[in-house]
C-alpha positions, -999 to +999 in steps of 0.1 A: +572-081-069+608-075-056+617-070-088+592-044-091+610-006-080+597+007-049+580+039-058+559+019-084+553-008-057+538+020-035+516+034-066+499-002-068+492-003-026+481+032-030+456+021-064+444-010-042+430+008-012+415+030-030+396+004-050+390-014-019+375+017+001+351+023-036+340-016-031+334-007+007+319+019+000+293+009-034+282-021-005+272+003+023+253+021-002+236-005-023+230-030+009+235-012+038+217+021+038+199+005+006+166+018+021+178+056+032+190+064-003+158+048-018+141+076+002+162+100-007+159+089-048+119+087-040+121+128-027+140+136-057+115+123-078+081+132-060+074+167-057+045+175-031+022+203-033-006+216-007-039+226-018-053+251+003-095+253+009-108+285+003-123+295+034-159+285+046-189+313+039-205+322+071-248+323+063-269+338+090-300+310+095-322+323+060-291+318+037-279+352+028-240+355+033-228+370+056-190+363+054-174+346+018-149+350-007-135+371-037-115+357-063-083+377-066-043+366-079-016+365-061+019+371-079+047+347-075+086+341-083+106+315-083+133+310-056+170+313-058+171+340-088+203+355-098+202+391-091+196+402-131+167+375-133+148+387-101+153+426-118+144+413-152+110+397-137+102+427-107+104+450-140+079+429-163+054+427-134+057+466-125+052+472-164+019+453-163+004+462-129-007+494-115+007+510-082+036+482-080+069+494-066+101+475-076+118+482-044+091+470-022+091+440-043+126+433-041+124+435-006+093+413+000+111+385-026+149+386-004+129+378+028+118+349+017+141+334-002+167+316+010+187+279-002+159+265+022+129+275+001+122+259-031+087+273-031+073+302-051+079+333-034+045+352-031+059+390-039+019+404-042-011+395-026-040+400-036-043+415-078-083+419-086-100+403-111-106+427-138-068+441-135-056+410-141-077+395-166-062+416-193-020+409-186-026+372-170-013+352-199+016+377-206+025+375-169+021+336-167+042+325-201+075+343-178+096+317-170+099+327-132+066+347-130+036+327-117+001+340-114-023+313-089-062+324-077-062+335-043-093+337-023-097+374-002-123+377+028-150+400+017-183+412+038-206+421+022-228+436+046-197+455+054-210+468+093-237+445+099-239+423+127-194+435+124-193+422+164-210+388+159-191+382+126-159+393+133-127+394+107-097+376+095-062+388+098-028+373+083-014+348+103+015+356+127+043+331+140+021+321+171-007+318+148+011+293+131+024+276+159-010+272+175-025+263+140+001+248+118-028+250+089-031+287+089+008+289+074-006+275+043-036+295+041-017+325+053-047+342+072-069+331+105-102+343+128-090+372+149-119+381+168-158+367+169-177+339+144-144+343+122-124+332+158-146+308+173-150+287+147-119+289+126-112+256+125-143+244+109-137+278+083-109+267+075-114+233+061-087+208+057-058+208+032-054+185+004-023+177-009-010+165-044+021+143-052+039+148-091+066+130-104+091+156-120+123+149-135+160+161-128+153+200-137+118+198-115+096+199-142+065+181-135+062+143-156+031+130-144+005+132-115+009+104-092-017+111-065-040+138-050-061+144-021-088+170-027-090+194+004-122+193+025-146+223+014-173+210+036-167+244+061-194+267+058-215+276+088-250+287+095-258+312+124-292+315+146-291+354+135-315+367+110-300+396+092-334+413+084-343+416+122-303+423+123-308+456+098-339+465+117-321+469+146-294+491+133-317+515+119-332+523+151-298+531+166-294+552+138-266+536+123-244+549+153-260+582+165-270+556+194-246+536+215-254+505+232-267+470+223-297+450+213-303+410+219-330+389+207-327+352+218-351+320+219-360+318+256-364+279+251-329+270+228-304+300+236-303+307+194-295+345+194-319+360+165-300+394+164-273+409+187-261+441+184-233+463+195-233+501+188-213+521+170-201+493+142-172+490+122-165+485+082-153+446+085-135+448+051-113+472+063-090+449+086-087+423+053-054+422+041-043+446+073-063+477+082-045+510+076-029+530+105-051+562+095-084+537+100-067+522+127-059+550+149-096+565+141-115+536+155-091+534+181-093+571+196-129+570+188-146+585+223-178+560+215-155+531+211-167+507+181-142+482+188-158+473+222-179+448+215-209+459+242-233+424+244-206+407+258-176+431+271-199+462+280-204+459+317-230+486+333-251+484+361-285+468+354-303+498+370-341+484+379-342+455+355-320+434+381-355+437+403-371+404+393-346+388+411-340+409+439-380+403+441-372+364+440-349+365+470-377+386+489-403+359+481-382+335+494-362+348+524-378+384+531-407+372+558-431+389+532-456+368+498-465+386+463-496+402+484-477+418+512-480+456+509-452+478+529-448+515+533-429+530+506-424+566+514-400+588+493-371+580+509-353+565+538-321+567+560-294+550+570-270+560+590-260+597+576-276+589+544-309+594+525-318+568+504-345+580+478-369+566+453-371+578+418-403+595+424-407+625+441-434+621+471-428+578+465-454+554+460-474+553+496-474+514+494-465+488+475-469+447+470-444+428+449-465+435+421-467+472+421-429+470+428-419+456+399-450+473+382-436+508+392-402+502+398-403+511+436-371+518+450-381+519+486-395+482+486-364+471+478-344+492+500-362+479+528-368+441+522-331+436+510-320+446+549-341+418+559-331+391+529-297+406+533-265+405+506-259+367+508-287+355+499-293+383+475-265+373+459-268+333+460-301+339+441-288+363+417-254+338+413-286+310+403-300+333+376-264+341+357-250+369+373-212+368+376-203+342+354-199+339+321-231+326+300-213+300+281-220+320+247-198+299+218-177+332+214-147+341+225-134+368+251-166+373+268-166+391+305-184+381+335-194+411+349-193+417+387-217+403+415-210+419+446-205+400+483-185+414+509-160+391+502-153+405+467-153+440+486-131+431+508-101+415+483-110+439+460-111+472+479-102+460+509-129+479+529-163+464+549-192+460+532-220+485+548-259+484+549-258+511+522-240+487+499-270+463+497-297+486+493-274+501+463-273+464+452-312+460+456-313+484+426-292+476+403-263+504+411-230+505+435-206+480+423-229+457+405-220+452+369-236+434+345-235+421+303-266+423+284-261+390+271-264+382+314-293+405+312-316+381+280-304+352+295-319+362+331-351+374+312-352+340+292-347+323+329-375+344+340-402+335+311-392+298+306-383+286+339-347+273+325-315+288+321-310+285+286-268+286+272-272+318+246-254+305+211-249+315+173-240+283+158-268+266+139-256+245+113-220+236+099-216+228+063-228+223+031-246+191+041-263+214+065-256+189+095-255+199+131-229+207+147-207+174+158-203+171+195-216+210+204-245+210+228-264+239+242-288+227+272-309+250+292-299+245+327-323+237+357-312+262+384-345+271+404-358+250+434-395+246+439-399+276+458-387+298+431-403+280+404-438+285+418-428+323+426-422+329+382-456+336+378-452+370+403-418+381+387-438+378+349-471+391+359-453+422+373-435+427+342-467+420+318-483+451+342-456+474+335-461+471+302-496+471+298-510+488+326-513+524+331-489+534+359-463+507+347-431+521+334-430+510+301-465+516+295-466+547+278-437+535+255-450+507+241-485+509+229-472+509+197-462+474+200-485+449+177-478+423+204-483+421+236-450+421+260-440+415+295-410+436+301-389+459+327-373+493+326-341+504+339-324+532+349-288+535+356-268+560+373-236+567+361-230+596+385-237+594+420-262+624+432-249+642+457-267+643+498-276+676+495-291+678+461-333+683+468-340+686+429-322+666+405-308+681+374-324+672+340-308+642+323-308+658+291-288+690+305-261+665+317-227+661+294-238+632+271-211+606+294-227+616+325-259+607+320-273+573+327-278+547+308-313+532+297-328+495+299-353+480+290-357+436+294-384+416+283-401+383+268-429+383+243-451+369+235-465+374+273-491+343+275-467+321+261-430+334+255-411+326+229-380+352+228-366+373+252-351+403+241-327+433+261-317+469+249-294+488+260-285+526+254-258+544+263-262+578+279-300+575+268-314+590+304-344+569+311-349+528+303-385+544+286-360+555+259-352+520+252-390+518+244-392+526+201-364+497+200-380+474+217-412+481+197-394+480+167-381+450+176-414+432+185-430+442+153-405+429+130-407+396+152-443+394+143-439+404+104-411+378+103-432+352+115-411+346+147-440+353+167-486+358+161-508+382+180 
């Protein structure tokens, strides 16, 4: 070695460190970190895929869809394209489809692809059927053009039962964050059934592993898990009663809402809110012209009434203002009181909706008539606490527990609330407004059929649209619905006064809904209700006509009731908008009650 010259002497050091670090080095990898690289070599070799469900079809409870999907193709590029290859492919698909522009393409593609992404790059959503039937093989045989079946949402029905269903929308970052499977399927439930219940819609992903070689081309299938397609869902609602419903309201030349629900189960047969809206058009992204029409709409189609409309109840809260007079007013069903036209308190003149009033009245001819003045008077003596702890028992400002989402609880009113939310006293004059159903009491309709239900069954029943989930059709896993117990004894052998006095306003002459119902093929025990939506001034001695009132000034119409009235089986509320009187409520509710009994929901 000492013979050896230096610079040569270094070359060998230099060639044996170097073979020593590759030893070093081949050991860590094949012993050490054996396991890691094995990984790595596994990746490399199996190529995962998700397969996405295609959404679960919505059924209301005979069947019919209500909610499924259309087959369409979605257009797709590879990733990481040189610039002449993405040009070359944008140019065969603009040759083949209509209305495609190449810039918007281009665009779409670039914010997608990145070195991250090694999937397809979806560049169009949704091509239909027949369009793409004729160019699909051309289109497909590109080496970096893919065509794959996508599933779009599609209503048939289009407005029908629009606020029960509700509509899918794509699926934004906090979509994705909340629910990591709507990335895949790229849309999700934005508002009602379609909300409620996307999780059950949409399914569960499958997934399938292929072993491709070094240039990704797929060698062989080495496992797959189908997706779960057991997601459709059954509703309580029957679209027949649904359509009957919506041509009484005239297919929205009447605003306002209509609810049908079992007084014993809570299933909602039909619920309606008025004016509708064309469910199709917020697939795949409304437009801004549609948009900004439903928005600036002065009848509002995008408030969904039955649950987010809050009115006063007008004279179909009187059953249970009559309850808390039974119970705490010094006073039984046979008591009769003097019920002139009016009376006063303070500086103010209380009046009753008849001019010259009734004479007298017992709790029967009260609710029978609608007598102001009985409740004007015995609600001094019951007073607004107790008022209201009864009315709090029957539903009133709380939510029903409805198995949708966003719905409002209305407002019960105690001096308390008045107090944080005005900060003002509460005054005798606030709870003979109460008494009646006006002042700052606000109420839902779907508080309103659940109160009536309360009032023919004896139980508080929890109002629901969910019948059935999946193709199976088995129940619902772990969803109950129970009727609540809420009355005491008292109250429960008072139910009999509250639904004889609405089974005489119906059918006897003199009762308010008389007149307006003798069409009805079944007999009904039911309640009118008028309510103000402008106060009448202290010096007016002859009120103006309803119908020469601008249409938002005048009040709205009620009507609440349960039928059959021996032995009930649904209740059912209407609302309208603006429609002066609760007897104007009447042709719906006969309507209603007739296709009940031609359904076979209900016999003579």
């Amino acid at each position: 070695m000492k013979n050896i010259p230096l610079p040569f002497r270094i070359t060998f050091i230099v060639f044996g460190l170097v073979w020593i670090l590759l030893i070093l080095k081949l050991s860590i990898i094949s012993i050490v970190r054996y396991d890691h690289y094995a990984e790595v070599a596994r990746r490399n070799m199996f190529k995962q895929e998700v397969l996405v469900p295609a959404r679960g079809l919505i059924l209301d409870r005979q069947g019919e869809p209500l909610a499924v999907n259309d087959l369409f193709f979605g257009v797709f590029l590879k990733p990481l394209l040189r610039e002449d290859e993405l040009q070359s492919a944008i140019k065969k698909i603009a040759e083949n489809l209509q209305g495609v522009d190449i810039e918007t393409l281009a665009e779409t593609y670039n914010k997608q692809n990145s070195a991250y992404n090694h999937e397809p790059i979806k560049v169009i959503d949704y091509v239909s059927y027949d369009e793409m039937q004729a160019v699909y093989a051309l289109l497909n045989q590109q080496e970096n053009i893919s065509v794959k079946p996508i599933f779009k949402r599609y209503y048939p029905n289009r407005e029908l039962a629009s606020h029960i269903i509700g509509y899918v929308g794509a699926a934004d970052k906090n979509d994705v964050f909340v629910d990591p499977i709507s990335k895949h399927t790229g849309i999700i439930g934005k508002e009602g059934i379609e909300r409620q219940y996307n999780t059950v819609l949409q399914g569960q992903l499958g997934s399938r592993s292929s072993i491709v070689n070094a240039f990704n081309q797929k060698v062989s299938k080495a496992e797959e898990t189908l997706p779960q397609v057991q997601n459709d869902i059954t509703l309580t609602i029957d679209a027949r009663l649904q359509r009957a419903i919506d041509e009484e309201y005239g297919f929205g030349e009447k605003n306002g809402s209509a609810i049908v629900m079992d007084v014993h189960s809570g299933e909602i047969l039909a619920a309606g809110s008025y004016p509708e809206y064309d469910l199709n058009d917020f697939v795949g992204g409304i437009s801004s012209i549609k948009w900004n029409a439903l928005r600036d709409n002065p009848h509002k189609p995008l408030i969904n009434r039955f649950i987010n409309g809050q009115y006063p109840p007008g004279s179909v809260i009187k059953m249970g203002i009559a309850m808390s007079i039974l119970e705490y007013g010094n006073v039984d069903e046979n008591t009769k009181i003097a019920t002139p036209y009016s009376i006063t308190i303070g500086n103010h003149h209380f009046r009753d909706w008849k001019a010259g009033g009734h004479g007298s009245a017992d709790t029967f001819k009260a609710i029978r008539e609608s007598v102001d003045v009985y409740f004007y008077k015995l609600s001094q003596v019951v007073g607004i606490e107790r008022m209201g702890q009864v009315l709090a028992q029957m539903g009133f400002g709380q939510k029903s527990g409805l198995d949708f989402p966003g719905e409002s609880s209305g407002i019960l009113p105690t001096p308390y609330w008045k107090a944080q939310r005005h900060g003002a006293a509460w005054y005798a004059g606030d709870t003979v407004q109460t008494s009646i159903g006006q002042g700052y009491f606000l109420t839902t309709p779907m508080q309103i059929v659940r109160y009536t239900a309360l009032i023919a069954s004896g139980k508080l029943p929890t109002p629901h649209f969910i019948k059935q989930q999946n193709a199976n059709q088995q129940s619902v896993a772990n969803i109950t619905f129970e009727s609540k117990d809420v009355l005491n004894d008292f109250q429960k052998g008072k139910l009999w006064v509250l639904q004889k006095g609405m089974v005489e306003a119906c059918n006897v002459p003199g009762g308010t809904g008389y007149m307006r119902l003798l069409a009805a093929k079944a007999k009904i025990g039911c309640k009118t209700g008028t309510a103000q939506v402008t106060a009448i001034a202290q010096d007016v001695k002859t009120r103006i006509k309803e119908s020469e009132l601008d249409y938002f000034r005048r009040s709205h119409g009620w009507m609440t009731g349960f039928v059959p009235a021996e032995n009930p089986k649904y209740a059912v509320t209407i609302l309208v908008e603006h429609g002066q009187s609760g007897g104007n409520a009447g042709p719906i509710m006969v309507r209603i009650v007739n296709e009940l009994l031609k359904l076979g929901y209900i016999s003579r």
